[in-house]
N, C-alpha and C positions, 0 to 999 in steps of 0.2 A: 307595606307601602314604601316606596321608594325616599331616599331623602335629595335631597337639591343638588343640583348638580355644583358640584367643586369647582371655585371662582377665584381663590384664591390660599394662598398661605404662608401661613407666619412661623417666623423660627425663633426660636429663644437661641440666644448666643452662646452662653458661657456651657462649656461642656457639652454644648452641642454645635456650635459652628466654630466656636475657638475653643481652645484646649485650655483650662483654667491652671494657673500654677506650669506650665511648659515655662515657661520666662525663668522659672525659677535656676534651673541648670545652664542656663547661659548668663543668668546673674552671675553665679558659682564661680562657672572659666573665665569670666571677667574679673573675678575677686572681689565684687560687689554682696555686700551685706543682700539676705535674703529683704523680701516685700517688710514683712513686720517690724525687722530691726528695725529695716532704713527707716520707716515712719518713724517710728521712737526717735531713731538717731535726728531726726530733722526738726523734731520736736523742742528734742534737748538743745542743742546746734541754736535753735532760733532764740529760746529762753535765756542760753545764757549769753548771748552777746547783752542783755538787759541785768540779769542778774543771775546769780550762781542756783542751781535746783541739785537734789541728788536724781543720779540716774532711774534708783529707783520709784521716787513720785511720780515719774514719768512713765513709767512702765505699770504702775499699780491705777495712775488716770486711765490709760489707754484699756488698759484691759478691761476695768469699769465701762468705759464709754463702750468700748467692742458688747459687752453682753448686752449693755444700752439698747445697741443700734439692731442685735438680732432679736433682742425682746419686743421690740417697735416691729423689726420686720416680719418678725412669725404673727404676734398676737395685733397686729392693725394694720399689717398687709400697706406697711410706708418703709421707704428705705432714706434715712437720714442722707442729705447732701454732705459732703466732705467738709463745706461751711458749719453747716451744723454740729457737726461730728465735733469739729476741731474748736468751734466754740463751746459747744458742752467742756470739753477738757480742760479748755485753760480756764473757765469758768469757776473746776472743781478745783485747780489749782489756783484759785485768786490770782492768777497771774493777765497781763495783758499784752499784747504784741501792737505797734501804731499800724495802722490799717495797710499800707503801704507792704510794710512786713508780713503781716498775716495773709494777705495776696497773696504774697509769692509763696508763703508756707503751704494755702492750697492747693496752685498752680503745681508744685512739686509731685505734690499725692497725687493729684489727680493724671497727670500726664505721667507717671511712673511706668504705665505699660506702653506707653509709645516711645519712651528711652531705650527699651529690648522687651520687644513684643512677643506675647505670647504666638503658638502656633495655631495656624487652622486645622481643623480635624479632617482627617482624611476622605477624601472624598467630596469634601463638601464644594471646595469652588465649582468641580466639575458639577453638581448636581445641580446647585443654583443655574449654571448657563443650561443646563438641558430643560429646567423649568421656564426659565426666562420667556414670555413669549406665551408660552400656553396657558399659563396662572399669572395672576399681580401676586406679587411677593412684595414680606411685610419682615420689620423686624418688630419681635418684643419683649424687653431684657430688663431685668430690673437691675439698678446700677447702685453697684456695692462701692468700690473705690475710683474708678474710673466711669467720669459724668457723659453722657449721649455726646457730647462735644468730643470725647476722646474716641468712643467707641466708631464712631462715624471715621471719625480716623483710620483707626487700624481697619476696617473696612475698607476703604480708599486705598488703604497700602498694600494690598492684598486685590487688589482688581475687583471686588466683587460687590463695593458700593453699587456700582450702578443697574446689578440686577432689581436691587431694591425699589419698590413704590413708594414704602410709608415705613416711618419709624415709629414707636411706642416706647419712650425708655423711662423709668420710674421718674428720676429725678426730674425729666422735664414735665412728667401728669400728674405727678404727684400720690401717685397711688401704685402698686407694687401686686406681682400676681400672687395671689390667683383674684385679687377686686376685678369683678365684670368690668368694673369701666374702663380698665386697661383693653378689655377685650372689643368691648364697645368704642373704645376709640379707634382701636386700628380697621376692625368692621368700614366706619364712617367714613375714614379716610383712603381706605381702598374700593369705597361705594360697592358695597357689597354687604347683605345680608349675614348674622352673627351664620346661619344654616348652610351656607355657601364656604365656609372658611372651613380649612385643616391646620391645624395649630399642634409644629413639632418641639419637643421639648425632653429633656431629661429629668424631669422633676414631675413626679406623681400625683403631690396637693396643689403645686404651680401650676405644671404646664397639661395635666391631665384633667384635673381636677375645676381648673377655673376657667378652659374653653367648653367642657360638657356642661357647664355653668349656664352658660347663656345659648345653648344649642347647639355651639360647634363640635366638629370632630376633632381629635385628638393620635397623631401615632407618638406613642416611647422611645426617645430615641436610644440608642447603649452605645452608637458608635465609639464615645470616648470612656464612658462609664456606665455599669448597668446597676441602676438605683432602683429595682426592685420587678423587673418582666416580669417574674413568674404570678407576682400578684398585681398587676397595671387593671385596670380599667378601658386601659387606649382601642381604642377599633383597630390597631396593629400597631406594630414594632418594627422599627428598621435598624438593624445590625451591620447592615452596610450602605451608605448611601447612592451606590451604584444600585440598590434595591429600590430607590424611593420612587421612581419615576412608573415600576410596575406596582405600586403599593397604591399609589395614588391610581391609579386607572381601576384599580381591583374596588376599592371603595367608592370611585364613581360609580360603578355600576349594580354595588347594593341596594 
């Protein structure tokens, strides 16, 4: 029996449309402290204009909060906001920051990849414009440091917002993949059936695992990294994104 004809699809971001950690080597040639320091560093920076902390409470909170924030996000499928994040921490350190301050301390984290952004993955702008028009394209990203407010951004900066129909990003649904409802809301908002969507992605219990969830199909992406092909579940795999456009046709017609 045939399955429904392909209506639309969604991309997970990170390592599959953008290149996770590329930022990092223009941090470098800039002489900019890599991603982790600088939180630390800003952390510190902010505390002590109030009072003196050693470097290390600071590094031993973050670290704590960091396995926090992945123990939340593997085992209840939530990715803590950078508010949240940031207030677990100084919470652990009885410390307090006047609202005004701790603004900006967010504002910092969060906007740290539109400072020196990371790269797109090869391939990809052109694939989105070839799609554009034949499918409603979706994004669906769970957002680790940088909130759907930034991601939109570097999107925008990169021409390729506006192939986009519908966003999905954790911190704004509140729920983080592979929970169906992430899936189920990008479905709704693309007016389109969970059986109708292909949902590409480089994560196997993410992005494999939580669109075959609610019915949809699923390709592996490895353009930037290959997080496990030879054992995927996906109805295919694209290694090049100049491949996707006959990938998607090959699956229509299953």
């Amino acid at each position: 029996m045939s399955r429904a004809a392909i209506r639309a699809i969604t991309f997970d971001l990170w390592d599959t449309v953008l290149i996770d950690d590329s930022d990092e080597p223009k941090r470098a040639a800039q002489g900019l402290e890599s991603k982790p320091l600088e939180r630390r560093n800003l952390v510190h920076q902010f505390l002590e204009r109030r009072e003196p902390v050693p470097s290390e409470q600071i590094d031993l909170a973050y670290d704590m909060v960091d396995a926090a924030f992945r123990q939340v996000w593997y085992a209840q499928n939530v990715t803590w906001t950078v508010r949240q994040r940031l207030s677990v921490l100084l919470d652990g350190l009885c410390r307090h920051l006047p609202q005004r301050e701790f603004d900006e301390l967010v504002r910092l984290h969060e906007d740290m990849e539109l400072a020196v952004r990371p790269d797109l993955a090869v391939g990809a702008a052109e694939a989105l414009q070839n799609l554009h028009g034949k499918y409603k394209l979706g994004v669906i990203s769970d957002a680790i440091f940088s909130p759907g407010r930034a991601l939109r951004q570097l999107l925008a900066y990169y021409d390729i917002r506006k192939f986009f129909d519908a966003f999905v990003f954790s911190d704004e649904i509140g729920c983080a993949k592979p929970d169906a409802r992430v899936f189920e809301a990008a479905a709704g908002d693309l007016s389109v059936e969970p059986g109708e969507i292909v949902h590409i992605g480089d994560r196997e219990p993410k992005d494999i695992e939580g669109p075959h969830a609610i019915g949809a199909r699923a390709v592996l992406c490895t353009v930037v990294k290959d997080r496990g092909s030879k054992n995927t579940k996906a109805e295919a795999i694209c290694h090049d994104f100049s491949d996707l456009p006959a990938i998607l046709e090959k699956l229509d017609q299953q």
